[in-house]
C-alpha positions in Angstrom: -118.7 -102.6 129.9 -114.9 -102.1 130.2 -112.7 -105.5 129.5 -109.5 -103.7 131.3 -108.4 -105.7 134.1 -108.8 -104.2 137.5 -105.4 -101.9 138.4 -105.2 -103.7 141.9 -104.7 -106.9 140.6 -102.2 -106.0 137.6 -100.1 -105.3 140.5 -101.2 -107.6 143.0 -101.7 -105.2 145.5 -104.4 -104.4 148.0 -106.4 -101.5 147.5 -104.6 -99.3 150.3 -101.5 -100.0 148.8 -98.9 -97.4 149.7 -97.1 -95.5 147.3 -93.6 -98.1 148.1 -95.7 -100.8 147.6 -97.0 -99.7 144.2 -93.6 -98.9 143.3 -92.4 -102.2 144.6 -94.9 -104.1 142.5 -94.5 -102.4 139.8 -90.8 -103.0 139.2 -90.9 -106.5 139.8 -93.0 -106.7 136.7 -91.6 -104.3 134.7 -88.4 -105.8 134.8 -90.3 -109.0 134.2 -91.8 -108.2 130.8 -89.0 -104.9 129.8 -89.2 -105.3 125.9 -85.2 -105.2 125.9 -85.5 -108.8 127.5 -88.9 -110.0 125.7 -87.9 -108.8 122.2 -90.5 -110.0 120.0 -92.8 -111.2 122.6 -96.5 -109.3 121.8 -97.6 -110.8 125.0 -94.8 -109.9 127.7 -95.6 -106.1 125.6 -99.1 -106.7 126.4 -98.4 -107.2 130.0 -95.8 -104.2 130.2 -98.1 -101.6 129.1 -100.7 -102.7 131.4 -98.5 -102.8 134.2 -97.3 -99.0 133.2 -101.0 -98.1 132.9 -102.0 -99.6 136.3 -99.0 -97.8 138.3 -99.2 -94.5 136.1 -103.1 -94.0 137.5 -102.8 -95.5 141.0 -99.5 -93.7 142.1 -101.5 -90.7 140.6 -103.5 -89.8 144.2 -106.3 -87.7 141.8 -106.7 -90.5 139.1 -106.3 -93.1 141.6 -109.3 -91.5 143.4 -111.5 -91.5 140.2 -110.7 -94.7 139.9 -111.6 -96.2 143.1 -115.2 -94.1 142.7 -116.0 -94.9 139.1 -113.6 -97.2 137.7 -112.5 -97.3 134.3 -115.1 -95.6 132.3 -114.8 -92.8 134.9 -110.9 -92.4 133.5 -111.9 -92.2 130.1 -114.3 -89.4 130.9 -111.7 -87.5 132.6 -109.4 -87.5 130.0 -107.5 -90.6 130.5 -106.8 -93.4 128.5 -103.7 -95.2 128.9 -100.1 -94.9 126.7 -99.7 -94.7 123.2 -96.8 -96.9 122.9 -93.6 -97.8 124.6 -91.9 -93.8 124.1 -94.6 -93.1 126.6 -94.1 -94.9 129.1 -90.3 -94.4 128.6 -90.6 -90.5 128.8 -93.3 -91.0 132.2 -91.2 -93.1 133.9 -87.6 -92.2 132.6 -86.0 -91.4 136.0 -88.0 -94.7 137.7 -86.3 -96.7 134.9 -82.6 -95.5 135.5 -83.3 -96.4 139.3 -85.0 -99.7 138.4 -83.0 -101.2 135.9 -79.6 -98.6 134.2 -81.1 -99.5 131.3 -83.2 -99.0 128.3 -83.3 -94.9 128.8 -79.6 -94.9 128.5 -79.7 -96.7 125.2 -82.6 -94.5 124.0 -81.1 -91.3 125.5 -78.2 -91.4 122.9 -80.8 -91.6 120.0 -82.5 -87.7 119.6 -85.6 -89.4 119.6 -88.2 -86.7 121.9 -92.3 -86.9 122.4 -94.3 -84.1 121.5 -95.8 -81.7 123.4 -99.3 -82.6 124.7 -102.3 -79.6 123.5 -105.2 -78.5 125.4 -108.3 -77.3 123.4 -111.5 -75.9 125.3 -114.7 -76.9 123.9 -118.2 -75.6 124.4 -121.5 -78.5 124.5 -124.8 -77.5 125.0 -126.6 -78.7 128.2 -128.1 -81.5 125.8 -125.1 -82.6 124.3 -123.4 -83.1 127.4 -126.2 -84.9 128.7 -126.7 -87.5 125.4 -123.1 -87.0 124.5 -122.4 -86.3 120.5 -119.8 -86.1 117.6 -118.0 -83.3 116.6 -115.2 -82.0 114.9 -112.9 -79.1 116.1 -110.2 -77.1 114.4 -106.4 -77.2 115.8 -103.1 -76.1 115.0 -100.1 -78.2 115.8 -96.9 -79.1 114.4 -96.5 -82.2 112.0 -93.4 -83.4 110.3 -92.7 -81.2 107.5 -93.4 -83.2 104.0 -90.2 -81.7 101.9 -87.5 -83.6 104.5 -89.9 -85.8 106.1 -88.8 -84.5 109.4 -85.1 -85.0 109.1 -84.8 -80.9 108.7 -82.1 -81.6 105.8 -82.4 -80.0 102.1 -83.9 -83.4 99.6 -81.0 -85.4 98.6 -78.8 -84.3 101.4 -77.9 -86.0 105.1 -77.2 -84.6 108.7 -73.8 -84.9 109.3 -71.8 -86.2 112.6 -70.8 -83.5 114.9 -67.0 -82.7 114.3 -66.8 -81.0 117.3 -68.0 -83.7 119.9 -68.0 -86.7 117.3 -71.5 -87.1 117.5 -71.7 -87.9 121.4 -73.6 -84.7 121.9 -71.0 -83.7 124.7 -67.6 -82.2 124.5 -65.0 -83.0 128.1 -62.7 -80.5 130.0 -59.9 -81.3 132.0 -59.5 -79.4 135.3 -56.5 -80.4 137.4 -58.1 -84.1 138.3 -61.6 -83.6 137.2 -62.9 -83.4 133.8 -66.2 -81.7 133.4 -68.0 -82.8 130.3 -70.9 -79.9 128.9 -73.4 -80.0 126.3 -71.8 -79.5 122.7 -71.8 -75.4 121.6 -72.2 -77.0 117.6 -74.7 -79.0 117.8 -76.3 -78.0 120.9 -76.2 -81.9 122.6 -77.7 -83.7 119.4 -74.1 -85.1 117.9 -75.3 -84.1 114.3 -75.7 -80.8 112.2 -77.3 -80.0 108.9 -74.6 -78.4 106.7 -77.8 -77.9 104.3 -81.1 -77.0 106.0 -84.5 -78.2 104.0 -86.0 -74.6 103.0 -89.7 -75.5 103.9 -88.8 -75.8 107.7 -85.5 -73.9 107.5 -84.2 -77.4 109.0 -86.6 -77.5 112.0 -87.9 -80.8 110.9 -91.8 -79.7 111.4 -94.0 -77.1 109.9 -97.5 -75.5 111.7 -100.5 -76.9 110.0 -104.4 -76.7 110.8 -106.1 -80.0 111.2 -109.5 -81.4 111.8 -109.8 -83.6 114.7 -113.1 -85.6 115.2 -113.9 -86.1 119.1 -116.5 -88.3 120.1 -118.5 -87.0 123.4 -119.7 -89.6 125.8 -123.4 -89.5 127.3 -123.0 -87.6 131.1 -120.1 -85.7 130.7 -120.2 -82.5 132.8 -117.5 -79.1 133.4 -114.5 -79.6 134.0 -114.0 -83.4 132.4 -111.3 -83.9 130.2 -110.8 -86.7 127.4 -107.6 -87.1 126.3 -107.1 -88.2 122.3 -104.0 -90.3 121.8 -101.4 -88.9 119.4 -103.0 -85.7 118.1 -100.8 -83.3 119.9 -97.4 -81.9 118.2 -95.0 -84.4 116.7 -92.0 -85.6 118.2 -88.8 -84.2 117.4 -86.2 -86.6 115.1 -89.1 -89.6 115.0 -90.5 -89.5 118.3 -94.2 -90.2 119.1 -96.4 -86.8 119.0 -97.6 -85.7 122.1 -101.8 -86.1 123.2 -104.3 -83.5 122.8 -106.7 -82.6 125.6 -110.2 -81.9 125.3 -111.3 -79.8 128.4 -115.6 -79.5 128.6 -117.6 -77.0 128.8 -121.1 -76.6 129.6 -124.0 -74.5 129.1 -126.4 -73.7 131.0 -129.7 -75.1 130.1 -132.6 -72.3 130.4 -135.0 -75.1 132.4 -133.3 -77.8 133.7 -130.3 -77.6 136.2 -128.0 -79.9 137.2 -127.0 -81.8 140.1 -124.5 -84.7 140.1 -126.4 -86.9 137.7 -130.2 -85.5 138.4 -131.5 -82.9 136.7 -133.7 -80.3 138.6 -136.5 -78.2 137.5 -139.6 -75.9 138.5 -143.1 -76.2 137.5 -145.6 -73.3 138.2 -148.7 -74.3 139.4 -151.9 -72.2 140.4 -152.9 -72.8 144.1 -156.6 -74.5 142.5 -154.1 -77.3 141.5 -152.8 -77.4 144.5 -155.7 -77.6 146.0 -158.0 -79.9 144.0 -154.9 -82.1 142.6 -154.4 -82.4 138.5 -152.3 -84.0 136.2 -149.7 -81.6 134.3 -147.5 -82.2 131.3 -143.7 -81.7 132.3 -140.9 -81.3 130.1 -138.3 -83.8 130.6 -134.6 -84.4 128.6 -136.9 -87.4 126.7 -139.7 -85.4 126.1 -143.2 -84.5 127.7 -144.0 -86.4 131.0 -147.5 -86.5 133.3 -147.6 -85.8 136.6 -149.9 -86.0 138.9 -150.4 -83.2 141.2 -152.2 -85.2 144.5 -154.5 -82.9 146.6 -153.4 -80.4 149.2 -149.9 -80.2 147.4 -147.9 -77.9 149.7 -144.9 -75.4 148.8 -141.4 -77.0 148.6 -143.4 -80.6 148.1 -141.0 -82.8 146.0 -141.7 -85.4 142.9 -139.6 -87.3 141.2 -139.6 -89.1 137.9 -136.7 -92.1 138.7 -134.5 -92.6 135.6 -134.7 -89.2 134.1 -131.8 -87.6 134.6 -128.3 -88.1 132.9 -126.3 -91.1 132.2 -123.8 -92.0 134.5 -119.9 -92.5 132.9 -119.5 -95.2 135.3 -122.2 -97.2 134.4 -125.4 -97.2 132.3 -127.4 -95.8 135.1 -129.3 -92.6 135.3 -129.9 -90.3 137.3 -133.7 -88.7 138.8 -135.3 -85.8 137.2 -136.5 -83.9 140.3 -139.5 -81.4 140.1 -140.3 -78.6 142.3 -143.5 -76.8 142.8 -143.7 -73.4 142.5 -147.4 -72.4 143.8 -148.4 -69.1 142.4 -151.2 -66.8 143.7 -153.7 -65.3 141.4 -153.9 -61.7 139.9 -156.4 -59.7 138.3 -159.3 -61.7 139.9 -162.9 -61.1 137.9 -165.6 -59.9 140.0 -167.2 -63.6 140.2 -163.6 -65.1 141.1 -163.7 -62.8 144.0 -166.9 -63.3 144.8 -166.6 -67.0 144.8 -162.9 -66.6 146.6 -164.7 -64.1 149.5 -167.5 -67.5 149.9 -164.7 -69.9 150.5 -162.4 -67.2 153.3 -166.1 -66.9 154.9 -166.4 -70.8 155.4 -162.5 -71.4 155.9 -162.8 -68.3 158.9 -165.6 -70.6 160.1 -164.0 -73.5 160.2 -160.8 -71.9 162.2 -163.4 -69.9 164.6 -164.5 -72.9 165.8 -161.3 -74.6 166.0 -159.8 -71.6 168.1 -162.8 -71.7 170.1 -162.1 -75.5 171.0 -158.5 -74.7 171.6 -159.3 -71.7 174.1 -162.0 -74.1 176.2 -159.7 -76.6 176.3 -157.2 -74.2 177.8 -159.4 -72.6 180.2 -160.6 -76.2 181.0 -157.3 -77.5 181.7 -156.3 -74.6 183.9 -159.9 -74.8 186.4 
């Protein structure tokens, strides 16, 4: 079970809060618990990021709708799974912070600190493995801090230097007449630094392309289209910044017996028409193994069964879904002489039985019309 805090009462909103009144609540306690005016304080942090991770997903009209169907667990199996620090929520919410507060961003603006990008990576599960969920590990590429200048992009032993052009504001001013328009700095391109001596692994870039194995762990019930999202595994920031997330998008085989629906699973089990008939018991695959059922007399085409509990975990919770099983009646081929023999008795007793039935039905029709 999830020990989050419901995203309604972070806030202390109703559930059919508007989007002003999540934005309402939300500032009130961001500016509350800002870090710039709780430094130190681990528990006004605490109550920040949960407050970022409660407005990010319910101003969100797609994740807020997960969330109100299948709560937290049904985030996580889409992909999402809150911030990875403060840069995070700082890069979401950067123009919500200017409006809020004028700032924090400004103060981190001037420092060349930038996220990295985010990565998508498409990954194929068998119908089982999605079903039971499982381990794996998967091959990426991203970028990671290069390990000659540790990410500085200078030559060992040497510095960035300030920008003698704009003094290491980044921006370089104009006069026009009574205006003066300031524009991003040709030299250093709006970073207020340059490296006189570039590091020759990364040719002063900073970070270098490398392949790395990721583990990802797949929950029980996922199905195509979910996403998970792992925290901090996407391309590295630029000048110390956080890296950016990867995303994991699912794929699923089809399974050669079973289909699925929501969380049941549905299959079709051949049967001869004797079964049908005279009622047996059958063993029936099922995603735990061999089942019994039993086939009750005079089973009809398109009758229904259903073994409860059979199907696939839910992400919500640790229900299950039904296996449902349909039965396909088949008529015989290739009949020996004796079954036909035995099959012509039974028609000749069956035309009987209806003879005499239509015969009731047509004097009760003449009767009723005398």
């Amino acid at each position: 079970m999830s020990t989050k805090r419901d995203y309604y009462d972070i806030l202390g909103v109703n559930r059919n809060a508007s989007e002003d009144e999540l934005k309402a609540s939300y500032r009130k306690l961001a500016l509350n618990y800002h870090p710039d005016r709780n430094p130190g304080n681990k528990e006004a942090e605490d109550k920040f990021k949960e407050a970022a991770e409660a407005y990010e997903v319910l101003r969100d009209p797609e994740k807020r709708s997960i969330y109100d169907q299948f709560g937290h667990q049904g985030l996580e199996g889409s992909g999402f799974s809150g911030f990875g620090g403060f840069e995070d929520i700082f890069s979401s919410f950067s123009d919500i912070f200017e409006d809020f507060f004028g700032f924090g961003m400004r103060r981190r603006s001037r420092t060349r600190v930038q996220r990295g990008a985010d990565l998508r990576y498409d990954l194929t599960l068998s119908f089982m493995e999605a079903a039971f969920g499982t381990e794996t590990e998967i091959e990426i590429e991203k970028t990671e801090p290069c390990p000659e200048c540790h990410g500085n992009g200078c030559e060992p032993g040497t510095q960035p230097e300030t920008c003698r052009q704009c003094g290491g504001t980044g921006q370089v001013s104009r006069t026009q007449g009574f205006f003066t328009v300031r524009t991003t700095c040709a030299n250093c391109r709006g970073q207020g630094q340059t490296i006189p001596h570039p590091c020759a692994k990364c040719r002063g870039a900073g970070q270098v392309l490398v392949s790395k194995t990721v583990s990802v762990k797949i929950p029980a019930g996922v199905d195509n289209g979910s996403r998970l999202r792992l925290n901090n595994e996407g391309e590295s920031g630029a000048y110390g910044g956080p890296p950016g997330d990867l995303y994991v998008f699912i794929h699923v085989e089809p399974h050669e017996f079973f289909k699925r629906r929501d969380n049941d699973v549905i299959c079709l089990i051949p049967i001869s028409f004797v079964q049908a008939t005279l009622g047996d018991k059958i063993s029936v695959p099922t995603l735990n193994g061999k089942k019994t059922l039993e086939i009750p007399k005079g089973t009809q085409p398109g009758d229904v069964f259903y073994f409860h509990g059979e199907g696939i975990p839910s992400l919500r919770n640790r229900n299950r879904g039904d296996q449902i099983i349909q039965v396909d009646i088949k008529t015989p081929t290739h009949l020996s002489k004796k079954q036909e023999a035995l099959l012509r008795e039974f028609a000749d007793l069956e035309s009987n039985k209806l003879s005499s039935k239509l015969k009731n039905i047509l004097k009760g029709g003449v009767t009723g019309t005398a």
